[in-house]
N, CA, C and O of each residue as an XYZ file, in Angstrom:
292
protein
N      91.429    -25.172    -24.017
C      91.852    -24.296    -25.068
C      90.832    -24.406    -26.188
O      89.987    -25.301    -26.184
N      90.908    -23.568    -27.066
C      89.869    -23.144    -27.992
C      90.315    -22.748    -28.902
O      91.371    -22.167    -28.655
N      89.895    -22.754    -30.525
C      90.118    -22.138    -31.456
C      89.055    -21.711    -32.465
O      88.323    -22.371    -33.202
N      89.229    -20.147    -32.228
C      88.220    -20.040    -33.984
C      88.449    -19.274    -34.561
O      88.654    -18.069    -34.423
N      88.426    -20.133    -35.495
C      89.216    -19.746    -37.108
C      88.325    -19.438    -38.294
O      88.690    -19.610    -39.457
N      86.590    -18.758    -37.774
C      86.118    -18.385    -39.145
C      86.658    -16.566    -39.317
O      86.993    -15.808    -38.407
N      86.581    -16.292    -40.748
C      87.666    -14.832    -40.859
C      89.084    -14.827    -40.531
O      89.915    -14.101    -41.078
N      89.284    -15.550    -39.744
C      91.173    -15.644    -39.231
C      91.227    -14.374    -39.101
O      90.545    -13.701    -39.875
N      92.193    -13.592    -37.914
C      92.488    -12.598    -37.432
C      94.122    -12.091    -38.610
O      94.837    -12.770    -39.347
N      94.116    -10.698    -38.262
C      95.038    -10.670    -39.997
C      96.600    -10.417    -38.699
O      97.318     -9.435    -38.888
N      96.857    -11.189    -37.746
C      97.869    -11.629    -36.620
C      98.298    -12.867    -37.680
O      97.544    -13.778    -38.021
N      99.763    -12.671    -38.140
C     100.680    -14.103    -38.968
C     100.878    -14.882    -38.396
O     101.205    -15.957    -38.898
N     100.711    -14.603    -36.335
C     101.289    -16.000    -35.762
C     100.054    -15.668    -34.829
O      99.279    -14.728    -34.654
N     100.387    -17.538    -34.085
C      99.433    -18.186    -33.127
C     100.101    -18.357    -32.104
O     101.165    -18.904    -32.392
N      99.972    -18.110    -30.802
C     100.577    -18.949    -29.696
C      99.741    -19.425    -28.570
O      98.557    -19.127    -28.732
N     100.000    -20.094    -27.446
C      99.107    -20.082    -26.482
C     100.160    -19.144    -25.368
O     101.295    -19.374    -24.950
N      99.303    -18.128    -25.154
C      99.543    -17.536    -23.553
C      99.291    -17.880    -22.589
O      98.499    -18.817    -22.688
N      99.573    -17.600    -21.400
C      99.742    -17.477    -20.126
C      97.922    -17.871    -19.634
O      97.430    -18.900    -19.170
N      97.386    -16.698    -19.950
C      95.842    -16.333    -19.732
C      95.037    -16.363    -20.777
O      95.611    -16.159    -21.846
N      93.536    -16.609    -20.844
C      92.491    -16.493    -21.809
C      92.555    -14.679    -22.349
O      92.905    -13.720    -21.662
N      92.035    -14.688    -23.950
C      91.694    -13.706    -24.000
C      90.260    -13.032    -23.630
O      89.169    -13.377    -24.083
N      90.599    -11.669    -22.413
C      89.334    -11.490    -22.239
C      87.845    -11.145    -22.838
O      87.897    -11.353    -24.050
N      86.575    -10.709    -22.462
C      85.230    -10.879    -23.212
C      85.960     -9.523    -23.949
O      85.767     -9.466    -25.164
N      86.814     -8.375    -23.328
C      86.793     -7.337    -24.158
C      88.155     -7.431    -25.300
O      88.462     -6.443    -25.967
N      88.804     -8.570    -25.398
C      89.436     -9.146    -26.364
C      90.733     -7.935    -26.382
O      91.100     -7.145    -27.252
N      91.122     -8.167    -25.232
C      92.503     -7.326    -24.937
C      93.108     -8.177    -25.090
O      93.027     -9.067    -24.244
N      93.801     -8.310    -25.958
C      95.258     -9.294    -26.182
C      96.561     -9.117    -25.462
O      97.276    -10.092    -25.231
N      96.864     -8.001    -25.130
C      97.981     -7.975    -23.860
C      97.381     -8.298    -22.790
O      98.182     -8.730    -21.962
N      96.171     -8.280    -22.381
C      95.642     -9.269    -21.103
C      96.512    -10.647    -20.910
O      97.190    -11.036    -19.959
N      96.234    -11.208    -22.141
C      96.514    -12.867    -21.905
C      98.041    -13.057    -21.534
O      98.414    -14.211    -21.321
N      98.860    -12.132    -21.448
C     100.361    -11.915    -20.754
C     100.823    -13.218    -22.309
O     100.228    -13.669    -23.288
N     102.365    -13.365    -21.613
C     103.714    -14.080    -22.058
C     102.965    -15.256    -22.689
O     101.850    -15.679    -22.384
N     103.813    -15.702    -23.638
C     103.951    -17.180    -24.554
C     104.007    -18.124    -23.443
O     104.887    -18.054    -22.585
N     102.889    -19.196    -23.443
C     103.193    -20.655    -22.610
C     104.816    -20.877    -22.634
O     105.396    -21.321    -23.625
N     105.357    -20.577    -21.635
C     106.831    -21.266    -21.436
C     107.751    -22.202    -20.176
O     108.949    -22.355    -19.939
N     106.566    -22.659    -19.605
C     106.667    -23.374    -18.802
C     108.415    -23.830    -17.905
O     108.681    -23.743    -16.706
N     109.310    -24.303    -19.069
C     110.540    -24.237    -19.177
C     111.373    -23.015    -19.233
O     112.547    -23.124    -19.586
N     110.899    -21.910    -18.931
C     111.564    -20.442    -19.108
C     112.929    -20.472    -20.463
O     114.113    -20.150    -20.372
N     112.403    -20.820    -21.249
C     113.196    -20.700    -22.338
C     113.740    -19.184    -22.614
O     114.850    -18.678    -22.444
N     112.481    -18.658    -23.117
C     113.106    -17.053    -22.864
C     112.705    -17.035    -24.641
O     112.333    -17.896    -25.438
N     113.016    -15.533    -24.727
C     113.000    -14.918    -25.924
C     114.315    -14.589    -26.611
O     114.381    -13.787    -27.542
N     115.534    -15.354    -26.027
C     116.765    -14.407    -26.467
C     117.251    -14.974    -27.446
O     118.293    -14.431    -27.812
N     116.796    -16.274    -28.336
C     117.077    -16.623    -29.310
C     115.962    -17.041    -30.217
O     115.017    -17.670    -29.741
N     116.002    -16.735    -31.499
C     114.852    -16.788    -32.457
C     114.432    -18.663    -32.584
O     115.404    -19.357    -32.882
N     113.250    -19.324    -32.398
C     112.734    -20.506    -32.673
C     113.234    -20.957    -33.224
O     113.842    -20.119    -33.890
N     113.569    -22.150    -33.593
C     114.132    -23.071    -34.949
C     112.851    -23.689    -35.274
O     112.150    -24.333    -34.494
N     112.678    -23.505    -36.160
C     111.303    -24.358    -36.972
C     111.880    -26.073    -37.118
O     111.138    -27.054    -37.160
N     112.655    -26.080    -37.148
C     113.646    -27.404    -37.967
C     114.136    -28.091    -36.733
O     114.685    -29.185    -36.868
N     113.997    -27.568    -35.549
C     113.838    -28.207    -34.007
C     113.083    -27.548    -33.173
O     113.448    -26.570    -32.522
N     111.767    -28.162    -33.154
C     110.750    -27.657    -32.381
C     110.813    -27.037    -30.539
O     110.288    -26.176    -29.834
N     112.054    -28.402    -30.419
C     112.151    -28.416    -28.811
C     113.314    -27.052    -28.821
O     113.698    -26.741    -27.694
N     113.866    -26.268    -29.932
C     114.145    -25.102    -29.170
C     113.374    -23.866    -29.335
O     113.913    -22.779    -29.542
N     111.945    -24.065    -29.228
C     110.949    -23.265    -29.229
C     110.682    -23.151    -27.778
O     111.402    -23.741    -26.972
N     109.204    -22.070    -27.228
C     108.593    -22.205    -26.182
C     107.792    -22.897    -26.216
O     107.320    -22.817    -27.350
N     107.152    -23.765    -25.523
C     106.080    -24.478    -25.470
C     105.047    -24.086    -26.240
O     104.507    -24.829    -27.059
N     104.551    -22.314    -25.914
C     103.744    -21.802    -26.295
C     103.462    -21.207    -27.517
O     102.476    -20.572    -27.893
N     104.702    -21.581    -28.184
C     105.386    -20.756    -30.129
C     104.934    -21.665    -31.361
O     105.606    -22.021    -32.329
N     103.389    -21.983    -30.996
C     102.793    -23.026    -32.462
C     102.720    -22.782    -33.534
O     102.294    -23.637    -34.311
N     103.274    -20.985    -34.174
C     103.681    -21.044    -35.287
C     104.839    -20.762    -35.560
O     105.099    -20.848    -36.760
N     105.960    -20.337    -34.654
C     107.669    -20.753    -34.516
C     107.564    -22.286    -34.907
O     108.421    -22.652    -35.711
N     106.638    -23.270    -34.466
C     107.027    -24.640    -34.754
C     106.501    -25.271    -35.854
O     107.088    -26.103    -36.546
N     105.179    -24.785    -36.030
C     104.339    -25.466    -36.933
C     103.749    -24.827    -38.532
O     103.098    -25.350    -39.435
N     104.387    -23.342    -38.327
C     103.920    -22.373    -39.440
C     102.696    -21.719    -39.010
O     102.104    -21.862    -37.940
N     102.336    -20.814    -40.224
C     100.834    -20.015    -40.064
C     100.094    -20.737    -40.291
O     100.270    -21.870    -40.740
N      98.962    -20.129    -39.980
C      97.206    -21.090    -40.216
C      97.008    -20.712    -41.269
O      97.389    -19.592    -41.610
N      96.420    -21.449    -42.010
C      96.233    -21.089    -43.633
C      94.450    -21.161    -43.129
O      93.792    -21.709    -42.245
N      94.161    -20.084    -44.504
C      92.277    -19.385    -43.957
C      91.641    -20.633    -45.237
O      92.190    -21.392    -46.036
N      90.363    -20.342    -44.907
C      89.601    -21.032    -46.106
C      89.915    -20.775    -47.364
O      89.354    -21.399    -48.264
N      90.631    -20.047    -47.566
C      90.678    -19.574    -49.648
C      91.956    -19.454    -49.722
O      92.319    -18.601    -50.532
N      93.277    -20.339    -48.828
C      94.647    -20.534    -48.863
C      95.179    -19.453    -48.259
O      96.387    -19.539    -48.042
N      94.482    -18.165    -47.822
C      95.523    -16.922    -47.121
C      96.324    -17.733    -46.166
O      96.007    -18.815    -45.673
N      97.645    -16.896    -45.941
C      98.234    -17.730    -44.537
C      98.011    -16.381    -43.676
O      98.100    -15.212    -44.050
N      97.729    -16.849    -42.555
C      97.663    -16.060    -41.241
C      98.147    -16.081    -40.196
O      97.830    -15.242    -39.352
């Protein structure tokens, strides 16, 4: 896995998907949220209990990425 974070993309959340995003940076390429556990989508994350997130929901758990000059993203 990989991250880069110069400019930050103006997307409020992060997750890891299924698949890489491809060279032509199709983001529905990379399919579904890491969910290994088939949690599902039918109830909203709890920030305040991580484990009823998807595996793949790192800002359901952890918040936005904040940019170099404090934006959150």
């Amino acid at each position: 896995m990989s991250l880069k974070k110069p400019g930050l993309t103006k997307c409020p959340e992060y997750h890891v998907h299924v698949n890489p995003v491809p060279a032509d940076g199709n983001c529905t390429a990379t399919g579904a949220h890491l969910d290994p556990y088939n949690r599902g989508v039918v109830t909203a994350c709890d920030a305040t209990k991580p484990e009823s997130c998807q595996v793949g929901d790192l800002s359901g758990k952890y918040g936005n990425i904040t940019g170099p000059s404090g934006e959150k993203r």
